[in-house]
N, C-alpha and C positions, 0 to 999 in steps of 0.2 A: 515405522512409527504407527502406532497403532491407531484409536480413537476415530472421532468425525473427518474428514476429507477437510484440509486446509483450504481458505479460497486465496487468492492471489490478486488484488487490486493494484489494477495500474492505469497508468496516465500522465499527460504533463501538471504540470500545477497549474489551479485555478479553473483543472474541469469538472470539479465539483465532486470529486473524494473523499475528503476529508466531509463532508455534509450529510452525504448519502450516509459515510461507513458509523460516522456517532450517530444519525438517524437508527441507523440495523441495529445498533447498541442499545440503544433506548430504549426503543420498540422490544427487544429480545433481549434482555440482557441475562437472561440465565443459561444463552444461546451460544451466545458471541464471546470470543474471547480476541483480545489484541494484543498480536504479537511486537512489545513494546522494543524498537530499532536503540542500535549507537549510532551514537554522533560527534563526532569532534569540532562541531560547533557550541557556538556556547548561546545559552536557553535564551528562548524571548522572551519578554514579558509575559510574564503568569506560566510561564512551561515551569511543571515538576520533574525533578530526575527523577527515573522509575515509573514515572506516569505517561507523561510523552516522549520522553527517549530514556535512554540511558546516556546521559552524558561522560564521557570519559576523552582519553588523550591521545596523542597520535599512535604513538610507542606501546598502551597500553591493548588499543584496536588492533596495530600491525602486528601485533604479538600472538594474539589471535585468531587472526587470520590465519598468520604462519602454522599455529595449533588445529587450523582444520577445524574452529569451535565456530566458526558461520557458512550458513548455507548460502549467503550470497552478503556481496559488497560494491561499493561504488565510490569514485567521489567526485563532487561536485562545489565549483564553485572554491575549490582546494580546501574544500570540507569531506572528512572520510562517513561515509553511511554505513551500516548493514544490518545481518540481522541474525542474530545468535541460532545455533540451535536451542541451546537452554531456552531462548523464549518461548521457541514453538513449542516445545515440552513441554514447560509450564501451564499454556495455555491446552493442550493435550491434556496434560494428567487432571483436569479439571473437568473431561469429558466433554470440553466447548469445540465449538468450529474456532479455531483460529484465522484470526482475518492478516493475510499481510501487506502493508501498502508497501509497494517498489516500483523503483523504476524498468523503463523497461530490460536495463543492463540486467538488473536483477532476474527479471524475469527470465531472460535467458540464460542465465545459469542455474537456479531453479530448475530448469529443465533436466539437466544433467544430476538433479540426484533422484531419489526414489521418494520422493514426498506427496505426488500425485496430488496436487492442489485442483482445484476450480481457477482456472485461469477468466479474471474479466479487467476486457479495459473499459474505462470512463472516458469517453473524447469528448472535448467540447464542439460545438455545432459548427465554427467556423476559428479561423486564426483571429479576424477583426473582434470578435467575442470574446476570445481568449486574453486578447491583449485589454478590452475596454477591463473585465475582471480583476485584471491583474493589474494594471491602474490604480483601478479604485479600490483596490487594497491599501494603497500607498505606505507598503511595507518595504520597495524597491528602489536601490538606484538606478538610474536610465541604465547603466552598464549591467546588473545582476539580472532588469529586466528584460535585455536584450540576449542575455546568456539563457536565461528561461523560456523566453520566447524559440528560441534556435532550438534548442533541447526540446520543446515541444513541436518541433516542426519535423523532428526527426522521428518522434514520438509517435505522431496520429501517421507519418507514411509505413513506419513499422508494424504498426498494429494493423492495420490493411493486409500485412502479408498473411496468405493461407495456413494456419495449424499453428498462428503463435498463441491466439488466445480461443478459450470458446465461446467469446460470448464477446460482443463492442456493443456499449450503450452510449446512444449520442446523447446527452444532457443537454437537451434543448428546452425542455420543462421536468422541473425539478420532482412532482409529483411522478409524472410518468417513467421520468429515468426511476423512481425508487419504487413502483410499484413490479417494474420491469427486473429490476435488483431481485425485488422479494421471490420473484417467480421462479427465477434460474437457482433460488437456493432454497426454495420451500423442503425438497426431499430431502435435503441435508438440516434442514429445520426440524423437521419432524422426526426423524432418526433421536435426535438430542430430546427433542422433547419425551420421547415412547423412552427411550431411555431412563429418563429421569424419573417418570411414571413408574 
């Protein structure tokens, strides 16, 4: 694949990914391009299909997968995730960095193709932090919350191990995780920018 260097955004939910990466977007949008995931869940309130996922069906996901058309999948929560090649393309042939949010199963299969991304995790400062967040979301039942919280526990010990990611940003202040963000990707900014020049 040709294009900018993909980056690879991972973490549990609730350590501030989702904030940071529509931040990068903002801030760069002629930069960034996002690699929009399926889902065989079905959309929350105000999600568009095509915009924040691609929503679709079990059969029509597993089919796909079986076709070899995603470089990585999951599922959680007895909900299937992943993430097309055609999105990363998409976002490719448009000469953007592709951002992809995964988890860390994701990530580990990523590894094994030839996509050479920017691997970064997002962790949150601590688990008690993690959970107050996740709370005051109050998007959770105690059960789905307790499934996220486990998955995130398994999350921040995995990202600790040496050569999974290049880069862990603790999200302890929001400013600094995103300045810290901007750093690790400046040269891959500026590439797209001279580029477009």
């Amino acid at each position: 694949m040709s294009g900018p260097r993909p980056v690879v955004l991972s973490g549990p939910s609730g350590a501030g990914k989702s904030t940071l990466m529509k931040r990068l977007m903002k801030d760069h949008e002629d930069v960034f391009g996002f690699s929009v995931s399926h889902t065989t869940r079905n959309p929350r309130p105000g999600e568009e299909d095509g915009k924040d996922y691609h929503f679709t069906t079990k059969e029509a996901m597993q089919e796909g997968i079986d076709n070899g058309d995603f470089i990585e999948n999951a599922e959680f929560s007895g909900n299937m995730y992943g993430t097309s090649k055609a999105a990363i393309e998409d976002v490719q042939a448009q000469n953007l960095i592709c951002i992809l949010d995964v988890d860390i199963q994701g990530v580990k299969r990523i590894k094994e193709t030839d996509l050479n991304p920017i691997y970064i995790s997002i962790q949150p400062p601590s688990m008690e932090i993690l959970e107050k967040r996740l709370r005051d979301r109050q998007t959770e039942t105690e059960e789905s919350l307790q499934k996220r919280l486990e998955a995130a526990r398994i999350d921040m010990e995995l990202s600790k191990e040496p050569g999974v990611f290049d880069v862990v940003i603790i999200n302890d202040d929001l400013e600094r995780a995103y300045e810290e963000l901007k750093d690790i990707l400046n040269e891959e900014i500026q590439k797209v920018q001279e580029a477009k020049s």
